[in-house]
VEXNU-27092 format. One record per residue (C-alpha): x, y, z; residue in three letters. Coordinates in steps of 0.5 Angstrom, whole numbers, plus 500, padded with zeros to 3 digits. Layout:
% residues N
X,Y,Z,ALA .
...
% end
This chain:
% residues 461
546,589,569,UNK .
540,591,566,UNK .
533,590,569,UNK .
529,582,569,UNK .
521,582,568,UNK .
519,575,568,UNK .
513,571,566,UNK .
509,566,568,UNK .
506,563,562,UNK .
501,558,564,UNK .
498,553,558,UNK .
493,548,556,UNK .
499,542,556,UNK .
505,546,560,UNK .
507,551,565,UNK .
512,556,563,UNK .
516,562,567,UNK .
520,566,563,UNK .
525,571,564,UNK .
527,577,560,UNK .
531,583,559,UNK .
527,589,560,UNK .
532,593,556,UNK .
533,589,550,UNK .
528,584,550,UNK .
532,578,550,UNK .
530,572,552,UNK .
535,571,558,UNK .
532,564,561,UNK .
526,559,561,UNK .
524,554,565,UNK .
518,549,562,UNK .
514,544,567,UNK .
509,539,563,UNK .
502,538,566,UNK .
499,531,566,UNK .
492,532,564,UNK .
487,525,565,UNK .
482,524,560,UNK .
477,519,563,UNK .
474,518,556,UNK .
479,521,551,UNK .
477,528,549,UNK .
469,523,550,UNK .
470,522,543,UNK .
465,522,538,UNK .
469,516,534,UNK .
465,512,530,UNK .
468,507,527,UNK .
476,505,526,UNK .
479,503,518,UNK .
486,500,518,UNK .
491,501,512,UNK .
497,497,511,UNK .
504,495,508,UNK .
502,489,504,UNK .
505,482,504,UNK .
509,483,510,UNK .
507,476,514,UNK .
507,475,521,UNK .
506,468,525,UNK .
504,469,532,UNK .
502,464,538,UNK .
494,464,540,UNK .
496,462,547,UNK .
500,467,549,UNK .
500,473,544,UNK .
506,473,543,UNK .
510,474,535,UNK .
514,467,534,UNK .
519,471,530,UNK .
520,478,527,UNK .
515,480,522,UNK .
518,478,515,UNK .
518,485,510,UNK .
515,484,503,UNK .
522,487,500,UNK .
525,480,504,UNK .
530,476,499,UNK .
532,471,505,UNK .
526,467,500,UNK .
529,468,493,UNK .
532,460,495,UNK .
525,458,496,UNK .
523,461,491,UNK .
527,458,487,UNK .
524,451,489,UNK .
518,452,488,UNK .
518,455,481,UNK .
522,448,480,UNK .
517,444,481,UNK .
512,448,476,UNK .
511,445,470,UNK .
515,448,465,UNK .
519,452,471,UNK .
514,456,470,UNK .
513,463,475,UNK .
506,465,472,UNK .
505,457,474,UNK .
499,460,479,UNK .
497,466,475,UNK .
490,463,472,UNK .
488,463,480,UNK .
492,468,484,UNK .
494,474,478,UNK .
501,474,481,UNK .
507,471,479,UNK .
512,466,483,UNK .
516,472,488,UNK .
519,473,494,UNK .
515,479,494,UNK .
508,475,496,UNK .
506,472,502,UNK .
505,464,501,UNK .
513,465,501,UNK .
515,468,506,UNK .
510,462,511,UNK .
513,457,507,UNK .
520,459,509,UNK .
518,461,517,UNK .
515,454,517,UNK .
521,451,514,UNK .
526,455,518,UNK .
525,458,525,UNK .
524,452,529,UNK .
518,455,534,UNK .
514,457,528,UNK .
514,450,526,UNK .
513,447,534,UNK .
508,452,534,UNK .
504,450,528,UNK .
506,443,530,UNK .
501,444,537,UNK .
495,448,533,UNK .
498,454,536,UNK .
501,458,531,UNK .
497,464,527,UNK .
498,466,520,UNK .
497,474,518,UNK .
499,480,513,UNK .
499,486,518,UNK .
492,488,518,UNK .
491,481,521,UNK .
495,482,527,UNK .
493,489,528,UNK .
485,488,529,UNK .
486,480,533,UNK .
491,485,538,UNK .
486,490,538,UNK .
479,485,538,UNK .
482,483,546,UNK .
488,478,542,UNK .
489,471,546,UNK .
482,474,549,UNK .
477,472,544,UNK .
482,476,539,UNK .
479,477,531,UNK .
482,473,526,UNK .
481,476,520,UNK .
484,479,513,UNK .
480,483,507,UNK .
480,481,500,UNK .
486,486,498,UNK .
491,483,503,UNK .
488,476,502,UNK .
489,477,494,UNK .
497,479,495,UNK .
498,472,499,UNK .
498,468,493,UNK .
493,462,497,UNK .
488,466,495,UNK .
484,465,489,UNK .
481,471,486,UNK .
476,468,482,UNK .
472,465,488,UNK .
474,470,493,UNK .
476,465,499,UNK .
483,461,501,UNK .
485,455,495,UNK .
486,449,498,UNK .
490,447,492,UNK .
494,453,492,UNK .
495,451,500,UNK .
497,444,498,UNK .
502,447,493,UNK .
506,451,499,UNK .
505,446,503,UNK .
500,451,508,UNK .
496,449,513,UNK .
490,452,511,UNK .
488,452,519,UNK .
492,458,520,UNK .
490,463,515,UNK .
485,468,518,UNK .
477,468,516,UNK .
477,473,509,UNK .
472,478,509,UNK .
471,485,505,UNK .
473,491,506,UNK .
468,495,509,UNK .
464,492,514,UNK .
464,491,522,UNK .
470,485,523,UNK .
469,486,531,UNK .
470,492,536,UNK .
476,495,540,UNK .
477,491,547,UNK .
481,496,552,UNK .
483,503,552,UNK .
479,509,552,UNK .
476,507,545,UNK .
473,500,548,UNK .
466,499,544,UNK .
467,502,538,UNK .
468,497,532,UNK .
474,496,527,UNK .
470,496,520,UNK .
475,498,515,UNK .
481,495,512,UNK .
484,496,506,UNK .
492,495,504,UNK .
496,500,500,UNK .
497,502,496,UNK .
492,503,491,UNK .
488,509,489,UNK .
483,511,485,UNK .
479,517,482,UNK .
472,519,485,UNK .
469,523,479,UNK .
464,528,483,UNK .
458,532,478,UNK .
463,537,477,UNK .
471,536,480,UNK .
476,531,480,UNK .
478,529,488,UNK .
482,523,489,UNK .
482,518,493,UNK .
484,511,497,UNK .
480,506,492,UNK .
477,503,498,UNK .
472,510,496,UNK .
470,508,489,UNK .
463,505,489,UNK .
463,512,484,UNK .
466,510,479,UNK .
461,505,475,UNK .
457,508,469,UNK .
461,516,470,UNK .
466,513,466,UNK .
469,506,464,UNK .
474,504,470,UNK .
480,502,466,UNK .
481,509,462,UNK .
484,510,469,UNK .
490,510,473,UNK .
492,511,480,UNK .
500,512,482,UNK .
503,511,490,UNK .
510,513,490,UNK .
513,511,497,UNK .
518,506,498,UNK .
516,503,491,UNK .
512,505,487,UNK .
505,502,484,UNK .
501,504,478,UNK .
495,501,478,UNK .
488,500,473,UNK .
482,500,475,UNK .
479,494,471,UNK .
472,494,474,UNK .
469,488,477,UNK .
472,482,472,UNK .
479,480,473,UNK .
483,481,467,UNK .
490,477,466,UNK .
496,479,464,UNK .
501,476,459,UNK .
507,481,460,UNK .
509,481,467,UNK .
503,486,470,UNK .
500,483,477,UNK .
492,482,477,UNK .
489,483,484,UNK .
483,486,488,UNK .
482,492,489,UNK .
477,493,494,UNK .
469,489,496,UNK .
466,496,499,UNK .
461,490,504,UNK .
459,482,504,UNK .
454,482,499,UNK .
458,488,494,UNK .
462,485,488,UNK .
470,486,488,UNK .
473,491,484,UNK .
480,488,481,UNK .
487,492,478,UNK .
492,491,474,UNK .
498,492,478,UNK .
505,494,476,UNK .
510,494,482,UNK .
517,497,483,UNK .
521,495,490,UNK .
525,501,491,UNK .
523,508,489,UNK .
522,513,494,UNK .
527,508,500,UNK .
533,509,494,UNK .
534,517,497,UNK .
535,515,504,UNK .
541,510,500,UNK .
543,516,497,UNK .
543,521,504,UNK .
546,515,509,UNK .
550,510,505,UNK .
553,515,500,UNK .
553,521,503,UNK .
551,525,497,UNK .
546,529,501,UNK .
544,531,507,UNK .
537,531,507,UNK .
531,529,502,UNK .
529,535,500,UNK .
536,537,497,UNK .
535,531,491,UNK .
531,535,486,UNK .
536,541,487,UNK .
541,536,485,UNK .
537,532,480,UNK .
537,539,475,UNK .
543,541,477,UNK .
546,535,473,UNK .
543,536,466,UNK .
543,530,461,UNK .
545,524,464,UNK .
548,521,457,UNK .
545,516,457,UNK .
547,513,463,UNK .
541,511,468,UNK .
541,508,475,UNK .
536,503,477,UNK .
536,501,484,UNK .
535,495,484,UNK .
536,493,492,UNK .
531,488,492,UNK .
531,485,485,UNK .
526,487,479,UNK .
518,488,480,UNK .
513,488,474,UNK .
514,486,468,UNK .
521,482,469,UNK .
520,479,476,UNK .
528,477,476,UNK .
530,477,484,UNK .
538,476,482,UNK .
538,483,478,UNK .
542,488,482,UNK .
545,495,481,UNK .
546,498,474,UNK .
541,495,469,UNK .
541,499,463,UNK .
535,495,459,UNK .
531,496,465,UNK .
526,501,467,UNK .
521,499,470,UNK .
516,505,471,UNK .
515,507,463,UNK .
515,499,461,UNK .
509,498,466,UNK .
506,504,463,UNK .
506,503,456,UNK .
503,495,459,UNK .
497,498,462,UNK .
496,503,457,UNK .
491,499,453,UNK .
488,494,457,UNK .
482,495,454,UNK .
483,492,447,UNK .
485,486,451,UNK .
492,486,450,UNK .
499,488,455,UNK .
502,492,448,UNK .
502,499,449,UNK .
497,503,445,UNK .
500,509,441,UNK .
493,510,436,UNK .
489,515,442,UNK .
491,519,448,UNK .
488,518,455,UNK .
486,522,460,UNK .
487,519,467,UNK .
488,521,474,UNK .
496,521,472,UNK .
493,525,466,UNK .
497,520,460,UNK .
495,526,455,UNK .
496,524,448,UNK .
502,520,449,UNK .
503,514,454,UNK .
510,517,456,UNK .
507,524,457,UNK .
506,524,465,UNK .
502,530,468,UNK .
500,527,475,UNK .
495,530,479,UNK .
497,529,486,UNK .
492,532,492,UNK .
493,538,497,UNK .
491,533,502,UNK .
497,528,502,UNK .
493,523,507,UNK .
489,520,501,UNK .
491,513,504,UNK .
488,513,511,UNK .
482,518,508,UNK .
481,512,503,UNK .
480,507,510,UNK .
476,512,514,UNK .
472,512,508,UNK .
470,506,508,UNK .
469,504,515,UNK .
464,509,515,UNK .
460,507,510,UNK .
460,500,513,UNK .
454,497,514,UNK .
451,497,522,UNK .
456,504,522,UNK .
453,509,516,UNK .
456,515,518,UNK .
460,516,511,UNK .
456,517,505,UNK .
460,513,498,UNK .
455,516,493,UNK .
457,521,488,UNK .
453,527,490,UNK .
456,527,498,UNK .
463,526,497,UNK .
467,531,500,UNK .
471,535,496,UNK .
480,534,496,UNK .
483,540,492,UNK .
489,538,487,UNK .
494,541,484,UNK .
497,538,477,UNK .
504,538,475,UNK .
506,539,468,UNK .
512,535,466,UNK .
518,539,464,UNK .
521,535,458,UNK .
516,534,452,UNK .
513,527,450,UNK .
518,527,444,UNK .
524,528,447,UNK .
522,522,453,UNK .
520,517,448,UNK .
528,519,445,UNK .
530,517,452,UNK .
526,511,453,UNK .
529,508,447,UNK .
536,509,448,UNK .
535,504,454,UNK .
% end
């Protein structure tokens, strides 16, 4: 047997003993031993302040007695309500869905908050005993984060921002605060909903751990992003950033792309809503401070977008991995025109149709909300084909011609919240104004089909 050398391999976090072969250099045997190490005030951090970003319109109902979740948390892709919305469309005048848009900016939908209360309170019996006996407490998941981490039964906050209230359809987006005639048309007591607040200020400090004392001063509900125009550069960033964005350049010649589990586009309109008449969601995108106007969007919403590759890897089997979807994509060529849209959920902007499913040939929703967006500056939801906008989704000369500009850093989300927490009044370690903003390289990504031959497809559908 050839010669063994060991080694003993001492590091930060493990200690390891090695053993090799003196000849070859193989690796014949290691063994690894993890050291616990204490931090009596971790790593005596230097943090300031915490922002909290999160899914919207996912609703909770907790016990303010004993902390505990009255039922599991309700996604915002649930259809278990599609029958309470149905029941509430029938009672609107007309059977209307956009019966609430004047105040909300939203249709009736199982996508939003108000419906997954309302089934709760009609469906799970300690829900209703709780609200019942004043203890039940209503949030979206920056509600719950913050009152658990503000000491929860102890004293614990009970608060949301205005871009997580804007999703509940109880919020009214002209007066910025609850509606009690949107609560009495739920059927909401309004003695459960959390205290609506901006979205950068301190909305209490952290009460356990080794970040006890610092505040809690950023929320903000993805996705909605925005662009930050500094002197010479492009960057971009959570829309929660955008208090630049005012005279540089006119708001609504933007617009701003998250791809996740669905997928949003988003406009920025500035600090007066615009109501849509052709499916586009109307919602507030940010309030950067007590005493600083709201910022509003105009939405388009996809319920499945990135969730459909894990369809294809673990129901169907056609991949094992995501990354192998876009080699599978281009070895396809044409698809003659057939297309699929998952519709798993049913169709978001600009049909809002739940019972939808499956193959649907005259949907395509990405395209239809972009054309929609397009020209919301001349006061209408038709597609304007007259003039190219340049956008952060680089719309160049044609609205079905997308260059996305993506940044190199992908954590834009929890960068966007960062942000805003340091900016926070009482906080000021984080500076919005346009000459101190850092700088976030981006790369572009040109389509490989020309606009001619994408107009062609799209109105083959």
């Amino acid at each position: 047997m050839d010669p063994l050398v060991a080694a003993i391999d001492q590091g930060t976090s493990s200690t390891r003993f090695l053993v090799f072969n003196a000849k070859t250099a193989e690796l014949i045997s290691h063994h690894q031993v993890e050291i616990n190490q204490s931090f009596p005030k971790e790593g005596f951090s230097n943090i300031k302040a915490v922002g909290v970003t999160n899914q919207r319109e996912t609703t909770l109902v907790w016990d303010k007695d004993t902390g505990e979740p009255l039922y599991n948390a309700i996604v915002w892709l649930d259809l278990r309500t599609q029958s309470t919305v149905e029941r509430l469309i029938n009672k609107a005048p007309g059977r209307n869905k956009n019966h609430l848009r004047h105040k909300t900016g939203l249709p009736i939908s199982t996508y939003f908050s108000a419906v997954k209360l309302r089934w709760l309170l009609d469906n799970v019996d300690e829900v209703h005993e709780a609200f019942l006996s004043q203890r039940a407490m209503f949030g979206t998941v920056d509600s719950w984060i913050i009152w658990c981490l503000t000491g929860g039964k102890n004293g614990g906050v009970h608060c949301t921002d205005v871009s997580n209230a804007s999703r509940t359809m109880l919020f009214n987006i002209h007066t910025m605060d609850w509606d009690p005639e949107l609560c009495r048309y739920f059927d909401i007591p309004m003695e459960i909903l959390p205290s609506v607040r901006s979205s950068s200020e301190i909305y209490g400090w952290m009460k356990s751990g080794s970040l006890a004392g610092v505040p809690i001063s950023g929320v903000r509900a993805f996705p909605s992003y925005a662009t930050l125009f500094n002197e010479s550069h492009l960057s971009v960033f959570s829309c929660e950033a955008v208090a630049v964005l005012e005279q540089r350049m006119a708001p609504s010649h933007f617009f701003f792309f998250w791809y996740g589990t669905g997928c949003f586009l988003l406009r920025n309109t500035g600090t007066k809503p615009v109501i849509s008449d052709h499916g586009l969601l109307t919602t507030v995108a940010y309030k950067l401070g007590k005493d600083e106007p709201a910022c509003y969007a105009l939405e388009g919403s996809v319920a499945i977008a990135g969730a459909v590759v894990r369809w294809l890897k673990d129901n169907m089997g056609m991949v094992q991995s995501s990354s192998e979807i876009e080699k599978l994509a281009a070895a396809a060529g044409t698809s003659y025109g057939c297309y699929f849209v998952p519709a798993f959920s049913g169709l978001y902007a600009p049909y809002w149709e739940p019972s939808a499913r499956g193959f649907h040939q005259k949907y395509y929703e990405n395209e239809e909300f972009l054309h929609l967006n397009s020209n919301q500056n001349t006061g209408s939801d038709e597609p304007d084909r007259s003039q190219g906008k340049h956008v952060s989704l680089s719309l160049s000369n044609h609205p079905s011609y997308v260059a996305p500009v993506r940044p190199t850093m992908s954590e834009t989300t929890a960068l966007g919240v960062a942000m805003a927490a340091g900016a926070a009044e009482g906080i000021g370690v984080w500076s919005l104004s346009p000459g101190q903003l850092p700088h976030v390289t981006s790369e572009r990504y040109e389509p490989q089909i020309n606009p001619e031959g994408k107009t062609a497809r799209v109105k083959s559908l």
